[in-house]
Structure formats: C-alpha cells, structure tokens
C-alpha positions in Angstrom: -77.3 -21.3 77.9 -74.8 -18.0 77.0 -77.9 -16.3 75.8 -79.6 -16.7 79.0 -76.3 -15.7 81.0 -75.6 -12.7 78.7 -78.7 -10.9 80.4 -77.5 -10.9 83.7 -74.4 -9.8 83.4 -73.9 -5.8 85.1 -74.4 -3.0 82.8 -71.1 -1.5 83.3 -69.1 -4.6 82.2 -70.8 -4.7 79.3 -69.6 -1.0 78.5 -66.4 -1.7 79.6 -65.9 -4.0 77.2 -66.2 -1.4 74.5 -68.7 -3.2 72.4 -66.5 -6.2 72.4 -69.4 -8.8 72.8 -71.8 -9.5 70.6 -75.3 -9.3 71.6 -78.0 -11.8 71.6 -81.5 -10.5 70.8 -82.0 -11.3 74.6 -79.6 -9.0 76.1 -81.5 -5.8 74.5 -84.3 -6.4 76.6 -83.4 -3.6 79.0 -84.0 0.1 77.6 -81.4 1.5 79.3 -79.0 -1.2 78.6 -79.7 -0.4 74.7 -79.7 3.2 75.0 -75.7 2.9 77.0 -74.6 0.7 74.2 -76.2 2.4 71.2 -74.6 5.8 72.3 -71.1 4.6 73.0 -71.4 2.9 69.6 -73.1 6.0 67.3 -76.2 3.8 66.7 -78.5 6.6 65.5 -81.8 3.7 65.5 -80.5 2.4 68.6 -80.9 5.4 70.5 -84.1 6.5 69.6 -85.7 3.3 69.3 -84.4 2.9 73.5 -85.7 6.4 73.8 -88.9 5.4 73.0 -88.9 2.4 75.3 -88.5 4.8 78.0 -84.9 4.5 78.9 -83.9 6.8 81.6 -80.7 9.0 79.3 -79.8 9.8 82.8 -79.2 6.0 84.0 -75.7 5.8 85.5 -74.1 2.0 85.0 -73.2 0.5 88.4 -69.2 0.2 87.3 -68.3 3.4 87.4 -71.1 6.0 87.4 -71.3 6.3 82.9 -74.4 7.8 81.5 -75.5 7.7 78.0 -74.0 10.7 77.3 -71.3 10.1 78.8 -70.4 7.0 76.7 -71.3 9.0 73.5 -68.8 12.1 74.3 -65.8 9.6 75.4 -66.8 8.0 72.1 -67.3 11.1 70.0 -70.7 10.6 69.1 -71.7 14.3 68.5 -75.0 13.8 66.9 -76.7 11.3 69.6 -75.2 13.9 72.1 -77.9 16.3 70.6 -80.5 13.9 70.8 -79.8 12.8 74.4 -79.7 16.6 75.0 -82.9 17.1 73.5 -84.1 14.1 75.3 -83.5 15.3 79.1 -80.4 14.1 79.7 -78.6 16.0 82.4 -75.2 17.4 80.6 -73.2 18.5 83.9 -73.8 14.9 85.8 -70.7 13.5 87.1 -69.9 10.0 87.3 -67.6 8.2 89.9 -64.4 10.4 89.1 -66.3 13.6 89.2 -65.7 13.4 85.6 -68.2 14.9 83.4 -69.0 14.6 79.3 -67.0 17.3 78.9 -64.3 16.6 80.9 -64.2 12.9 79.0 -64.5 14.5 75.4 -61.8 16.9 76.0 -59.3 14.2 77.1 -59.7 11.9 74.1 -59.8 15.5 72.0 -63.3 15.3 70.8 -63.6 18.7 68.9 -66.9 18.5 67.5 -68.4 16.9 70.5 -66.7 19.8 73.0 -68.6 22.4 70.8 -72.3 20.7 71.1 -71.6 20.3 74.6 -70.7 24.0 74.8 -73.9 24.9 73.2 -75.8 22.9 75.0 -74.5 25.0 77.9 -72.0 22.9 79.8 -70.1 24.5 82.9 -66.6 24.1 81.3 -64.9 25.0 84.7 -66.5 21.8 86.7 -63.8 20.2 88.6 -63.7 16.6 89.6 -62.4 14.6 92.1 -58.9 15.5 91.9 -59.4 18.9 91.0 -59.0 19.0 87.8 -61.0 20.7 85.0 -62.1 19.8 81.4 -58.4 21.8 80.2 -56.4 20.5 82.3 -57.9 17.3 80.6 -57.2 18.4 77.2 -53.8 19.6 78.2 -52.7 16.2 79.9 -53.3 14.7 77.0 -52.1 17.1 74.6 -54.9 18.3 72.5 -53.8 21.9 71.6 -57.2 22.4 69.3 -59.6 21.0 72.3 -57.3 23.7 74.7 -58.1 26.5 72.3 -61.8 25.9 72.3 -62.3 25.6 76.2 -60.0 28.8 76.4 -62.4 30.4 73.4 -65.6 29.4 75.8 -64.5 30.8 78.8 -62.0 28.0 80.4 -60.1 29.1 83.5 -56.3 28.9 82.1 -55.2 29.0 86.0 -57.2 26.4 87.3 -54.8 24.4 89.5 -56.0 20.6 90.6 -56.0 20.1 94.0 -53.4 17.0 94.3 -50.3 19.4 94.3 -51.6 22.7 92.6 -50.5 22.2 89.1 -52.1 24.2 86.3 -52.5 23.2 82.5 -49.2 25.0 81.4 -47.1 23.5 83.9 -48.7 20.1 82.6 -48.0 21.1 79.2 -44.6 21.9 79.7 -43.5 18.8 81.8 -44.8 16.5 78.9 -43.2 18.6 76.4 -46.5 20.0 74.2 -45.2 22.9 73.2 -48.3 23.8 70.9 -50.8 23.3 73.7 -48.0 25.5 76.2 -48.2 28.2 73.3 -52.0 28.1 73.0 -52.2 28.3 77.0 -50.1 30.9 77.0 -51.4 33.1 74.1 -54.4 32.4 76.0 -53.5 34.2 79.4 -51.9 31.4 81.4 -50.2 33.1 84.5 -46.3 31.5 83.2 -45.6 32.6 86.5 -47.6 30.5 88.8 -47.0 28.4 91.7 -47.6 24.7 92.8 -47.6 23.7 96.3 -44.0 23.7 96.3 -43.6 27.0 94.7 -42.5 25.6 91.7 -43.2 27.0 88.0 -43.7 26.0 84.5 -40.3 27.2 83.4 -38.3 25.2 86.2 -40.8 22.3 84.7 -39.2 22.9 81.3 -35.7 23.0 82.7 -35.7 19.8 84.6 -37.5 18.5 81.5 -34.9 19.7 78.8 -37.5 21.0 77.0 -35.7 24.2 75.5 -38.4 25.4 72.7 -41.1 25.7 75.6 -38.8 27.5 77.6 -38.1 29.8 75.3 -42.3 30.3 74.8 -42.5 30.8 78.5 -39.3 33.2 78.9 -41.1 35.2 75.6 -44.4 35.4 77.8 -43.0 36.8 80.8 -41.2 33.9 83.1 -39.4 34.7 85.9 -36.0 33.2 85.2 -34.5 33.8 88.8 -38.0 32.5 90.4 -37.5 30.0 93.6 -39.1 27.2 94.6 -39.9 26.6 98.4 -36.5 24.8 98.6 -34.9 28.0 97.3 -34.1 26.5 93.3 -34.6 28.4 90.6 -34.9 27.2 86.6 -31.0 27.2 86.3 -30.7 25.0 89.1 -33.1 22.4 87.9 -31.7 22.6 84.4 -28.2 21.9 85.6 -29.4 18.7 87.6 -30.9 17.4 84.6 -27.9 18.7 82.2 -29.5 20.5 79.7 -27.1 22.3 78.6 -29.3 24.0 75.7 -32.1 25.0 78.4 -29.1 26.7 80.6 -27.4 28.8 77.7 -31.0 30.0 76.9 -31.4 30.9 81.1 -28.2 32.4 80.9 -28.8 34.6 77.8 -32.2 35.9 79.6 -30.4 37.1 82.8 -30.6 34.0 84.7 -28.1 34.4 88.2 -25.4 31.7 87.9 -24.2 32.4 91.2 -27.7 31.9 92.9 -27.4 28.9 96.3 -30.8 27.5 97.0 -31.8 27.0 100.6 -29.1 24.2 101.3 -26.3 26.6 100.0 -26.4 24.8 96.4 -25.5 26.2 93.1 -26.0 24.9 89.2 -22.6 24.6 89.4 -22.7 22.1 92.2 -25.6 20.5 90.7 -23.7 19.6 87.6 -20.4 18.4 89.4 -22.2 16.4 91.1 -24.5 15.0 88.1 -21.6 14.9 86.3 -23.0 16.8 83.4 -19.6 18.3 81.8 -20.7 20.7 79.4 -22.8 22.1 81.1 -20.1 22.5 84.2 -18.2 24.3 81.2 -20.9 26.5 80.4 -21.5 27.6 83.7 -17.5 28.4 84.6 -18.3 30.9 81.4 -20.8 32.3 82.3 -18.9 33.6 85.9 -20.3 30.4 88.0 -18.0 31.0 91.0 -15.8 27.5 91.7 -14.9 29.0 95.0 -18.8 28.9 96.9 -19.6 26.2 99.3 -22.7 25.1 100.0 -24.1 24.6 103.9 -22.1 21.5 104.8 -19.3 23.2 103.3 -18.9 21.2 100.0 -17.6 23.0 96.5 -18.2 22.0 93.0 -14.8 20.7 93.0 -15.3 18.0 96.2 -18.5 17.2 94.5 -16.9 15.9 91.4 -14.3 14.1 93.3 -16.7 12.5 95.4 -18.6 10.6 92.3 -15.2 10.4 90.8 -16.2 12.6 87.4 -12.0 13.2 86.6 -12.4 15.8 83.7 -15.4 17.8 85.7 -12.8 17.9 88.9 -10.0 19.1 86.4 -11.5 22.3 85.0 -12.8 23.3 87.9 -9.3 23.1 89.7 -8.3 25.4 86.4 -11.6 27.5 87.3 -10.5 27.6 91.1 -6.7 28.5 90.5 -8.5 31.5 87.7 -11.0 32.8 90.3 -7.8 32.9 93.2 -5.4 34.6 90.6 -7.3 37.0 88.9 -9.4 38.1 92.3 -6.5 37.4 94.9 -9.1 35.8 96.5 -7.6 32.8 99.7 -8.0 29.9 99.2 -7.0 26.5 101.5 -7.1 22.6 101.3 -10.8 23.1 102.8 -11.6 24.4 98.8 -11.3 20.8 97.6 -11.7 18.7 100.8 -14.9 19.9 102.5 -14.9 23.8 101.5 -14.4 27.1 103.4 -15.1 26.9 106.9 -17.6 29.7 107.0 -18.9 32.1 104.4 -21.2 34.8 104.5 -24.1 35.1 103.0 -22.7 36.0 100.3 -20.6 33.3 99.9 -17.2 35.2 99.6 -15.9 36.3 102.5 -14.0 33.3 103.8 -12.9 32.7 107.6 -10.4 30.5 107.1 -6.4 30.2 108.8 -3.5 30.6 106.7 -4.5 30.9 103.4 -2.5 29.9 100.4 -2.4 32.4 97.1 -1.0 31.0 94.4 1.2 32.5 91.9 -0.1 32.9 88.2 1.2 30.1 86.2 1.7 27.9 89.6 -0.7 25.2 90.3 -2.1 24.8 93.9 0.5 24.6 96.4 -1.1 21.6 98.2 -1.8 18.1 97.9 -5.2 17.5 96.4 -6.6 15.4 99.6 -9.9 13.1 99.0 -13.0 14.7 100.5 -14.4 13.4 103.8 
C-alpha cells in the first residue's frame, strides 16, 4: 500500500525532502523523477542510466521550478553538472525565484561547481527576482573564495538588488565578513555607493560596530562625512549604536563632529540620548560642541536628562560651562531645558534675551530645570 502511494506523490516534495525517503523500486519509474534525485544526490549511474530513458535534464519540478541541474549545483555535484551540460541541459534557466545554478552554487559556496558552470558559459550577472545576482549571493552568505571567483569571471561588484539598492559590500559589511568586504573591495567595489536612502557601506559598518571593515573601507576610499537622505553621516550612525572604537577611527580620518543631520542632530546628541557614555566622552574631545541644538531646540544635555542618563548629563554640564568660558559664548536656562531659541545655520549664533556668562570656576548661575 506505501509502495503504491509513493508514486504519486509530486516530484518537488520528493526533492524537498533532500533524499530523506527511501525509494521503492516503484517510485523510479519516471525518468525525470530519477534523473532530479540522482543529481541532487551525486549518483553518477543514476544519471546516466535516467539519461538514457529519455529524461528531459531540463524538466522543472512543480514545487518550485528545480531542474536537474539545479539540484546538482545546490548540492555541489560538479561532475553530473558536466554531464547534464553535455546532455542539453539549459545552464541559464531560472526556476521560481529567478534563481539560477549559479546563483544556488554560489550561496551554499560551491567552488568547484561555480568554475564548471563558468566554463560552461553561464551569464554570472543574471539577476533574479529580487534583483540580486550570483555575488551578491555569495556575499550574503559570506563565501569570500566563491566572491573572488565571480569577481575573477567578470561579476559586476556594483550590482545593487532592486528591494532597496544594496550592493554586495554594503551586505558584507552589515553582516560583519570582513574577508569577503576586502575581496569586494580589492576587487573594485564603488565603497562609495548609495542605497535608496543614500546610505553607504561605511555608515553600515558604523551602525554595525564593525571597526576592522571600517577601517578596509576608510583604506579604499570611503567618504567619512558622506550623508544619507536624512542628512547622517557614518559618525552619526556610530554614535547611535555606541561604538565607541568605530567613532575614534572616524575621528582620526577627518570625520566632522560637529555635523547636524536634517533634523538639526549631532553624534553628540545621538549618544546622550542612547546613553552611550564613552563615547559622549570621546566626542566632547574631539570638539563635539555641547552648546548646538537640534530643530526642536533640544541639546545633548536635555537629551540625557530626559532618559535620565546622570553621569552623561554631568559632563556635558562640565562641557557646557568649558565651551561658555573659554569662548565667552551666552548661554541661558533654554541650554538645558529645551535649547537656544534660534540658531543659525551654523548653530552658533544664538537669539536669545539676557544671557548669563558664567565666571571661570563658577558653576551655572541657574537652577538646572527639567526639560519640557
């Protein structure tokens, strides 16, 4: 009785099982059944003796659009991939992703099976349904070796999918492969393009803390002071995400601390309000002005005392009292409350009635109030 029901069971749930069943001498009985199977399994007999039966090597299963050859570069079955080559079977031929035998090899990092694909003459810039092309496949996944050989062969480094315009590197350097980010970029990835949201590679890294690809990408070229559509740049992103070792590298390659994105934010604001201390204490070294507000008029200082972050509030209110002294700069209860009533675009030139300088050595002259 499970003999007989074997046989009509659909071609692609038997592949997607992976060769989990065993077959019954009754469930071989179609050729292009046995030729699927044999491929995705490296049975050399298998496959010729379907061949000879006449099974079609371009027969697509019904769960998903899998040829032959399909199954057998998934699988990494490099020597029935010749075979099936030498047999007529399409090697471009897409199945229900727009995924082709290249595009599966490269994401399970099937080296030798990439290179008889190749020679057989695949188109290695194919994109499928998303977009996305046999590198970026590799790249997802993080196969530096399978990367270098589509790059050797002719793969577009810049391809971008068509979901949100990310290329390989910025792929790379989200997940943190630093050896496929170096290959991409030895291999003439632009470090410098954009998403749809203008974003880059680099402010991937920084929101990622990932400090050693940073550094690959700052080597190759990065714009550090690069903005996104909403105006951020690397140092912002890092400061979000507090990585403090990805921010002292930014700062050491000329990255503007003082920089306010679209809403009028800086890193420093974006660490007071994150709460990311060292990296607050970073930035007031590296000349982060205390004194800028953003758009709704908000400092680094009312930031912190909004989520409550005590020590972030207190060295800032020792960065704010520095910046007043040593510039002779006004400042007011609007500094800590809300922030300056109006600045330029500059951020410096304050509008703001009866302003209060504070000695050196004196602490401000006003009650700290609690922001609105």
């Amino acid at each position: 009785m499970n003999r007989t029901l074997t046989i009509f069971l659909p071609v692609g749930i038997l592949l997607s099982l992976g060769g989990a069943l065993t077959f019954s001498p009754l469930a071989w009985a179609d050729p292009d059944t046995d030729l699927a199977r044999a491929a995705h399994a490296g049975d050399l007999s298998g496959v010729k003796r379907a061949l000879s039966e006449h099974a079609n090597p371009n027969a697509g299963d019904s769960n998903g659009g899998m040829t032959p050859l399909m199954w057998a570069a998934e699988a990494g079955r490099a020597a029935i991939i010749k075979i099936l080559g030498a047999s007529g079977a399409h090697i471009d031929t897409q199945n229900q992703q727009g995924r082709t035998a290249l595009m599966l090899a490269s994401r399970e990092g099937r080296n030798p099976v990439l290179l008889t694909l190749l020679d057989l003459g695949a188109d290695i810039n194919t994109r499928d349904n998303k977009g996305s092309t046999a590198l970026m496949g590799a790249a997802v996944k993080g196969h530096a070796e399978s990367v270098r050989i589509l790059l050797s062969h002719g793969a577009n480094p810049n391809t971008p999918n068509d979901n949100n315009g990310v290329t390989p590197l910025m792929v790379a350097t989200f997940k943190g492969y630093k050896k496929v980010a170096k290959v991409l970029v030895d291999g003439g990835a632009d470090v410098n393009a954009r998403n749809n949201f203008g974003g880059t590679a680099l402010m991937g890294a920084a929101s990622a803390d990932q400090e050693a690809i940073a550094r690959i990408l700052i080597a190759g070229g990065a714009d550090v002071n690069a903005r996104d559509s909403e105006g951020e740049t690397a140092l912002l992103y890092a400061s979000g995400a507090g990585s403090a070792s990805v921010i002292r590298l930014l700062l050491s390659a000329k990255a503007e601390v003082n920089i306010q994105d679209r809403k009028g934010e800086t890193a420093l604001m974006e660490a007071a309000w994150k709460g990311h201390s060292q990296v607050v204490q970073d930035l007031i070294g590296a000349g982060a002005d205390p004194l800028l507000a953003d758009n709704a008029g908000h400092t680094a200082v009312a930031l912190a005392m909004r989520t409550k972050h005590g020590g972030i509030e207190s060295a800032l209110r020792k960065a704010m009292k520095s910046a007043v002294v040593s510039a002779n700069r006004p400042v007011t209860t609007a500094h800590i409350g809300t922030g300056p009533e109006k600045t330029s675009s500059s951020g410096r030139a304050f509008s703001i009635e009866k302003p209060i300088t504070p000695k050196p050595g004196e602490d401000f002259p006003f009650t700290l109030p609690h922001p609105r």
